[in-house]
PyMOL CGO cylinders between C-alpha atoms (Angstrom):
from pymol import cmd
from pymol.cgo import CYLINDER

trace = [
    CYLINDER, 0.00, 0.00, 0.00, 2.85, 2.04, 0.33, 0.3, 1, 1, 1, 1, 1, 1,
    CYLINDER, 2.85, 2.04, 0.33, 4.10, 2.12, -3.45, 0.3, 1, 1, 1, 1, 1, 1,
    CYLINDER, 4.10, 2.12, -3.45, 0.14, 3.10, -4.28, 0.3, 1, 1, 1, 1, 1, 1,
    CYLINDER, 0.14, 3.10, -4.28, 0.61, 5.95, -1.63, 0.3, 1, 1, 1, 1, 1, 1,
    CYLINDER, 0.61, 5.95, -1.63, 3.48, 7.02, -2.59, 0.3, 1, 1, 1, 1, 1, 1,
    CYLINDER, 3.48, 7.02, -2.59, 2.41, 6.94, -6.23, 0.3, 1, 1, 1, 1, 1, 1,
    CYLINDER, 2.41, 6.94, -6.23, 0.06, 9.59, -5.65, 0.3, 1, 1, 1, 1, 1, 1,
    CYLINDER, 0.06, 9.59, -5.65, -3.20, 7.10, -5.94, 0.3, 1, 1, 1, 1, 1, 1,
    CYLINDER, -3.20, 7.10, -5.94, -5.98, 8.42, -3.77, 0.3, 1, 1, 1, 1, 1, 1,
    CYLINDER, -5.98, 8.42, -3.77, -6.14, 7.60, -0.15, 0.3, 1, 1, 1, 1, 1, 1,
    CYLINDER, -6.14, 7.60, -0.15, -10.08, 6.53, -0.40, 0.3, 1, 1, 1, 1, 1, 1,
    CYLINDER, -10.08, 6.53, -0.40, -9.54, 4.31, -3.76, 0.3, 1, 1, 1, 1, 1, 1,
    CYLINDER, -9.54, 4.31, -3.76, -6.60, 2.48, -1.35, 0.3, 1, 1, 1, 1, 1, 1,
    CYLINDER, -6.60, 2.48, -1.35, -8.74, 1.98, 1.49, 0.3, 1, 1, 1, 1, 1, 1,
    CYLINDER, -8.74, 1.98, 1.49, -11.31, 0.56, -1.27, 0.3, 1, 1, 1, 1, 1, 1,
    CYLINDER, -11.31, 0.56, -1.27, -8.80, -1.59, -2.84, 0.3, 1, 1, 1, 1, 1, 1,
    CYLINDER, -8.80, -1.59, -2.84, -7.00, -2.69, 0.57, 0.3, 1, 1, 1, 1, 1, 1,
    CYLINDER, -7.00, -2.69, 0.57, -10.21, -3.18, 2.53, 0.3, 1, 1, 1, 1, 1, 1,
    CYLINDER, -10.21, -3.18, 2.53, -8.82, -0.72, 5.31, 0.3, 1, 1, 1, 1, 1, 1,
    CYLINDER, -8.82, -0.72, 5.31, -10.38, 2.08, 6.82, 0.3, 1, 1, 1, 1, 1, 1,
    CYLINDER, -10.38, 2.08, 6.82, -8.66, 5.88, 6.30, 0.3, 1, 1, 1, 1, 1, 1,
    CYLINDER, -8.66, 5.88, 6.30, -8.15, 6.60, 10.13, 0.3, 1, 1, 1, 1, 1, 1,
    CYLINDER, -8.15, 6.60, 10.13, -5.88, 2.79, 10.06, 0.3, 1, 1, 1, 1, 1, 1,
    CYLINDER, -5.88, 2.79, 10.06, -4.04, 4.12, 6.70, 0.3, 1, 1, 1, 1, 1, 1,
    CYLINDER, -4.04, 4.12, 6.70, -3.15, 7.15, 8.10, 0.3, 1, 1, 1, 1, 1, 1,
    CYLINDER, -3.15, 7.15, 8.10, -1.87, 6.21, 11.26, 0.3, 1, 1, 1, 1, 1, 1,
    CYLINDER, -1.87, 6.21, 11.26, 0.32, 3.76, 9.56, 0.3, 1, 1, 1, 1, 1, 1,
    CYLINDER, 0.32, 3.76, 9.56, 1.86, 5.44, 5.83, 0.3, 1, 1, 1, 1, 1, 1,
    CYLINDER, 1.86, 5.44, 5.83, 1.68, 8.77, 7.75, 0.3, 1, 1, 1, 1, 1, 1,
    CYLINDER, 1.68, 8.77, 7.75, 5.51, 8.82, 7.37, 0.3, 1, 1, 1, 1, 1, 1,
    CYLINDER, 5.51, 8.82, 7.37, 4.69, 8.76, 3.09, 0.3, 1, 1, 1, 1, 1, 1,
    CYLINDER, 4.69, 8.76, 3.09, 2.58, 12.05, 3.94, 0.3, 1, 1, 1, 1, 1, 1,
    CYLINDER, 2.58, 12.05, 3.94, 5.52, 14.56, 4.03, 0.3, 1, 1, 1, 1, 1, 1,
    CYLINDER, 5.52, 14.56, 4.03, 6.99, 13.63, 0.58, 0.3, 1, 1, 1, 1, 1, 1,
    CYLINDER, 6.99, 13.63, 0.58, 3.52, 13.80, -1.26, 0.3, 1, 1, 1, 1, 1, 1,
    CYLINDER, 3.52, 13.80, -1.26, 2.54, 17.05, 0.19, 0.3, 1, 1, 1, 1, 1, 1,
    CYLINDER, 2.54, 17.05, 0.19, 5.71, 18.22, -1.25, 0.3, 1, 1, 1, 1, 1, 1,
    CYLINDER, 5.71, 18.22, -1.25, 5.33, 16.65, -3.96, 0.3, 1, 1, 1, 1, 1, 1,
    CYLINDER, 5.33, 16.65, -3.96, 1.71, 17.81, -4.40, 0.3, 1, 1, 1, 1, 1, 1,
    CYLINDER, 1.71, 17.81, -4.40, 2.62, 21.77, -3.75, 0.3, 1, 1, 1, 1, 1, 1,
    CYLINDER, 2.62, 21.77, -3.75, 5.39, 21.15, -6.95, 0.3, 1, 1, 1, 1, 1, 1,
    CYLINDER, 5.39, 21.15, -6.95, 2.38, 19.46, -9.00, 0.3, 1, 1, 1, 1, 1, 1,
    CYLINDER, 2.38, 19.46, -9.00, 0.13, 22.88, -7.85, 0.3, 1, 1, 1, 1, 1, 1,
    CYLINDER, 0.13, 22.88, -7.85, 2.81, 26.16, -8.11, 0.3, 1, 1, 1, 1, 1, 1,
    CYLINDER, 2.81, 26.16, -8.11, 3.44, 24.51, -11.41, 0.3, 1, 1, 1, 1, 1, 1,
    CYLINDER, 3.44, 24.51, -11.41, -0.01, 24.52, -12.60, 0.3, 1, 1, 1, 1, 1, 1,
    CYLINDER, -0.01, 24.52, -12.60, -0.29, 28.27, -11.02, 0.3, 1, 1, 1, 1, 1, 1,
    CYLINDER, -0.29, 28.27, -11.02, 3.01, 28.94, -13.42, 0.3, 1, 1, 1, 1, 1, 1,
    CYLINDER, 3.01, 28.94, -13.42, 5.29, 29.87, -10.26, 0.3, 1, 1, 1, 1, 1, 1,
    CYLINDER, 5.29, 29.87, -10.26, 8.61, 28.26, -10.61, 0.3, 1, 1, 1, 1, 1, 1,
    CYLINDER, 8.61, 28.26, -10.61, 9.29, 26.29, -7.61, 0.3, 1, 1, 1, 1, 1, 1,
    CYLINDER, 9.29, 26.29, -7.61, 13.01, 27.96, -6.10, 0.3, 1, 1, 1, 1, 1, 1,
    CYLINDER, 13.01, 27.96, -6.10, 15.38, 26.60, -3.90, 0.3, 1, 1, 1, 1, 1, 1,
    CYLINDER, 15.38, 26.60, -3.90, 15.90, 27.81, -0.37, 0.3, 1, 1, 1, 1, 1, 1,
    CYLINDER, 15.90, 27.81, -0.37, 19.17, 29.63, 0.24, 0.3, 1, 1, 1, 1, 1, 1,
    CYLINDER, 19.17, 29.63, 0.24, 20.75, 29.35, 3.60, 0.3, 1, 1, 1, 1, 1, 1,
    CYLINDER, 20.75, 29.35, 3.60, 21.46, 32.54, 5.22, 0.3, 1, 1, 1, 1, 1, 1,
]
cmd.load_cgo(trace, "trace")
């Protein structure tokens, strides 16, 4: 379930497919949260046309 997570497949279509609930799949892929929201925030600033910069270190 993690590879279908990770791959961006919707949370409710892998709760269908697994036969889990959401509250069980998000206490235990949490940890493949982080990457897709940052993924997900590339996928929507380059939608929006806003190129995605690094952070500099001060």
């Amino acid at each position: 379930m993690s590879t279908w997570f990770n791959g961006g497949v919707s949370p409710t279509d892998i709760v269908e497919w697994a036969g889990q609930s959401l509250e069980v799949l998000l206490r235990i892929y949490a940890k493949c949260l982080d990457r897709s929201m940052r993924r997900n925030r590339r996928l929507i600033e380059a939608a929006l046309g806003h190129e995605s910069r690094p952070k500099t270190v001060a």
